[in-house]
C-alpha positions, 0 to 999 in steps of 0.5 A: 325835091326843090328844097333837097336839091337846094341843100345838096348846092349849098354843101357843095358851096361850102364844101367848095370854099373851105376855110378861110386863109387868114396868113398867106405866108405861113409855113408848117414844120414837123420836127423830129431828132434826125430830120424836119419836114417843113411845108410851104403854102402850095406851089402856084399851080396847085401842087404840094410844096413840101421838103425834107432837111436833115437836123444838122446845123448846115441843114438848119441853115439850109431850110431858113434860107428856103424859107425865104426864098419861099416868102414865109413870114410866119412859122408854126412847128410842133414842141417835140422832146428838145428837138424844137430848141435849136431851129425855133432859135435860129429862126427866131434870130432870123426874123421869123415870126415862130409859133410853138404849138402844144403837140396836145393840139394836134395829136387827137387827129385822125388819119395823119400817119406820116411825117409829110401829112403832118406838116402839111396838117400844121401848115394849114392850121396855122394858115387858117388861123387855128393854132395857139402858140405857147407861152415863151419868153424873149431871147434874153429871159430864156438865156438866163431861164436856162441858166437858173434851171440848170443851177436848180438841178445842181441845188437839188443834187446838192440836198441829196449829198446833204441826205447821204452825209445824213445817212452816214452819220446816222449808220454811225449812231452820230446824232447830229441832227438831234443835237442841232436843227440844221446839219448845213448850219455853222454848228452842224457843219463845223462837227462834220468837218472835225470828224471827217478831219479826224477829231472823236472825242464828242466833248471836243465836238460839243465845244464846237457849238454854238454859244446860242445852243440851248443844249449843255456841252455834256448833254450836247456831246451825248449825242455825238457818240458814235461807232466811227466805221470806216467805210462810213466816215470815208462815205462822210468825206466822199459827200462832203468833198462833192457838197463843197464842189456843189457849193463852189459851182452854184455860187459861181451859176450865181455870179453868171446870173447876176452879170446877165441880169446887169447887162439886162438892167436898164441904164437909169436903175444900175446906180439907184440905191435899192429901197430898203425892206419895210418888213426888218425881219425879213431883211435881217434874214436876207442879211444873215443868208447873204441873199440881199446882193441878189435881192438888189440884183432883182430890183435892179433888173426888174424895178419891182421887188417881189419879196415885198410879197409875203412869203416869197423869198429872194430864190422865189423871186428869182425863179419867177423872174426867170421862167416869165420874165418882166413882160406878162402882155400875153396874157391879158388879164390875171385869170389867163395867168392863173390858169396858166399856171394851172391855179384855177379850179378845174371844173367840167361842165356839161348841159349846165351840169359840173361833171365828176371833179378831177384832180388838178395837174400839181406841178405844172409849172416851175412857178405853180411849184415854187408858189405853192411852196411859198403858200406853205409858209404862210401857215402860221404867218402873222400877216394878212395872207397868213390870216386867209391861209388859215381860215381857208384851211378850216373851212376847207382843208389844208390842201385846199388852203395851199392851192388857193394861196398860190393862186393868190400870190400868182395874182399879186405878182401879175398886177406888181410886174404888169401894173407895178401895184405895190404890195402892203400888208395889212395885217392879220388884225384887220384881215379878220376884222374886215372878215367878220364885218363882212360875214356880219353884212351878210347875215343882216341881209340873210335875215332882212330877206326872211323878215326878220331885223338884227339888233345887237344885245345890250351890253352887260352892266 
């Protein structure tokens, strides 16, 4: 009885003292897209100190004044829709210190089923110290992060007129893309624009080509023999005109982002001269694509130059500058990077058992995507990263290859922008040459653990 009733006490106590506060002056928000609930810690004799505010812009005004009043330091709030974006900046330029916090946190909770339990819920997370905040860059990376995704959707809408140019050439039986490899070309584009201008005859559009063609003018314009509908060619000119447009508008979200990325630029690196590129056919590619004045414009802003990295051109780079910014202090070591980007590998354990192995989310990130897409190019590249692709791809599969590329460009980025660790290829040759060392080290060590020694055969006369 004695040892019961000791139990019974100390659950009482403990029940008694609950969690610890670890922030006095912390707040809770529950966002929504027509009002916000916000929660203060309670009043002094105990009551709940919780108010509605609207999501006008007065009424944001009105809730970081009384946020204020109320003493409140720190913010945590609940990423809903894009609702958040506005109060989280407002109160950002306040001085408040906001934390974001993932709704996945927070949804598993039973018995909150109002907008008022739930601020309250957050608040006491918050206060207790329970809550993450999700990764955000600074004010200065998100403004130019809102710039390039925007300017990507319009590269993308740019690629779908592509397709629809495609489509009314081939509904025509015009083949451009059998006589070139590239229809956005000079070449290609040159032929679209005579036969939207009203040129027929296909020896005329075969005199367009290139002087570098491998095809003959005759065998060229034999592919450039068509129907000429024209519902068709006025589908042509309609896509034509709205990919010129295209093209104007991205060029000048490109100027916006490098007038922003100057202003951001420190002052002792806006007059360096940009080192030149130590791979010559890399530079000489940025050259013919116009995309070494952004690759100056990256180094500038950033003081390291990411295309360094093989595989990774200057549109990589300036998305990844972009969506993490120059200052990776958040994480603390390269696997929290990793696995932020969700290229870590993905395994459940249970009692010391790995569970049933689930697929890993593809595509969490706009980094994951755009890292993985610069792994593919690495398939057959004559460098070290190419040599690894390929192994990785026969021992395990191209996929496997794939994820574990981008996991290894994710790595060099982290240690180049928080280390400035320089990237140098050693190539393909030595790459394999350190793989059968190694691979050769340990079948000794397999064969000395079995009694047996390793002796090399005599070499043959």
């Amino acid at each position: 009885m004695k040892a019961q009733e000791k139990t019974r006490d100390n659950v009482q106590k403990s029940q008694a003292i609950g969690l610890p506060v670890l922030q006095q002056h912390a707040a809770g928000i529950d966002i929504g897209s027509k009002e916000h609930w916000v929660c203060c810690p309670p009043k002094a004799d105990g009551s709940v100190n919780v108010r509605r505010f609207g999501s006008r812009s007065c009424d944001l005004e009105e809730l970081a004044a009384w946020l204020a009043s109320e003493g409140i330091e720190s913010v945590a709030m609940e990423s809903t829709s894009v609702y958040w974006i506005p109060l989280y900046e407002l109160l950002e330029t306040k001085g408040f210190d906001v934390l974001l916090a993932n709704a996945k946190q927070l949804s598993h909770v039973p018995g909150r089923k109002t907008d008022m339990q739930d601020c309250q819920w957050i608040q006491l997370l918050h206060a207790c110290g329970l809550l993450r905040g999700s990764f955000r860059p600074g004010q200065d990376i998100c403004a130019l992060r809102a710039l390039m995704r925007e300017c990507s959707n319009l590269i993308e809408e740019r690629t779908r007129c592509v397709q629809r140019m495609q489509k009314a050439l081939d509904q025509m039986n015009v083949q451009v893309h059998r006589a070139v490899s590239d229809i956005t070309g000079v070449t290609g584009m040159g032929i679209i624009r005579a036969i939207v201008a009203g040129e027929r005859d296909p020896l005329v559009l075969a005199g367009l080509r290139d002087r570098r063609c491998k095809k003959d003018v005759k065998e060229f314009a034999e592919h450039l023999r068509g129907t000429w509908r024209e519902e068709h060619l006025f589908n042509l000119k309609m896509s034509l005109e709205l990919y010129d447009k295209l093209n104007d508008m991205i060029e000048v979200y490109h100027q916006k982002i490098r007038d922003l990325m100057q202003k951001l630029t420190p002052e002792d690196r806006r007059h360096t001269p940009v080192p030149e590129h130590p791979c010559k056919t890399k530079a000489r590619s940025q050259r013919k694509t116009g995309q070494d004045q952004t690759r100056e414009s990256l180094w500038r802003f950033s003081g390291v130059d990411l295309t360094l990295i093989d595989g990774i051109n200057t549109g990589a780079a300036n998305t990844i500058l972009t969506e993490i910014g120059l200052d990776l202090s958040d994480f603390p070591t390269e696997k929290h990077f990793v696995s932020w980007l969700r290229l870590a590998p993905n395994r459940h354990i249970s009692g010391g058992k790995v569970l049933k192995k689930k697929r890993n989310a593809v595509g969490a990130t706009r980094v994951a995507t755009v890292l993985r897409t610069c792994a593919t190019c690495l398939e057959r590249s004559k460098t070290a990263l190419g040599a690894q692709f390929r192994r990785t791809s026969r021992r395990k599969g191209r996929a496997v290859a794939v994820f574990a590329l981008a996991r290894k460009l994710a790595i060099l980025i982290y240690r180049m922008l928080r280390y400035g660790q320089a990237y140098v290829d050693q190539g393909a040759e030595d790459y394999e040459k350190q793989f059968e060392e190694r691979r050769l080290q340990a079948m000794i060590s397999s064969a000395k653990q079995m009694g047996y020694e390793l002796k090399p055969m005599p070499e043959a006369a």
